[in-house]
N, C-alpha and C positions, 0 to 999 in steps of 0.2 A: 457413829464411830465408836467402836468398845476399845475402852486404851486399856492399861493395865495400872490400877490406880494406888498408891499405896499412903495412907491415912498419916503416916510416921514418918512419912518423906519431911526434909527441911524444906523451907521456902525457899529456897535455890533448889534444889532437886524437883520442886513441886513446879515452879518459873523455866525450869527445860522442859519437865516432862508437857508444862502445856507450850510452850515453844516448839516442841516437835508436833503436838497435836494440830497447832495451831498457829503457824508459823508465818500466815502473813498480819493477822490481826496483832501479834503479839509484836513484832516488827515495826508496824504501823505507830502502836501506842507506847514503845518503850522506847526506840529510837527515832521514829517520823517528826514525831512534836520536837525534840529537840533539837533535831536537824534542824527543823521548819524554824524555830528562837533563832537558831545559829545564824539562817539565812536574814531573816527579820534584821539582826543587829549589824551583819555586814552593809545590809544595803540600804539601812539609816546608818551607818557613818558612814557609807562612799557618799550618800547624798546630805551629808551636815545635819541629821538628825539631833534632837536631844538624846544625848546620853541618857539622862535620869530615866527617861522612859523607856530607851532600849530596855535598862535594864531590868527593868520591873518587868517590860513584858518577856525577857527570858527566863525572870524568875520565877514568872508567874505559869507561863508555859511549862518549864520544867515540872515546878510542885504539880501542874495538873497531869502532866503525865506519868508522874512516882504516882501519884493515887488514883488515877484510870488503871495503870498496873496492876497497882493492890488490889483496886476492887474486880478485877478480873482474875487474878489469882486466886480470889475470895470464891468469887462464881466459881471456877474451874474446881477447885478443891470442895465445897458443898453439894456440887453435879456429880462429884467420883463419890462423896460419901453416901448420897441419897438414890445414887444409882447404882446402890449395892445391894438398895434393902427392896426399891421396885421390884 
């Protein structure tokens, strides 16, 4: 796919333009995981779960999916620079 890549984009500007490129992986990894915490902690406390570890594991989920993000925005943005000079 040739997008149109722009090196001076901000990290929001840079997080659409691969959101459009790439719009079910970025979907997946930006909202999927958190959905997936959110469900984890509903259905330990309909079922008497510990709290403590809900929590941890939504916190843990979250953090891992802020930096699955990053490192994908990281890839996307080093692929537009290094596929300039190919």
């Amino acid at each position: 796919m040739t997008h149109s890549f722009d090196a001076s984009a901000s990290e929001r500007e840079l997080f659409v333009q691969m959101a459009r490129e790439f719009p079910v992986r970025t979907l997946i990894f930006t909202f999927g995981l958190p959905i997936f915490a959110l469900a984890q902690v509903v259905n330990g406390y309909v079922n008497e779960g510990s709290l403590a570890l809900l929590g941890a594991l939504a916190l843990l989920t979250v953090a891992f999916s802020v930096h699955l993000t990053r490192y994908q925005l990281a890839v996307y943005r080093r692929r537009g620079v290094t596929g300039r000079f190919a």
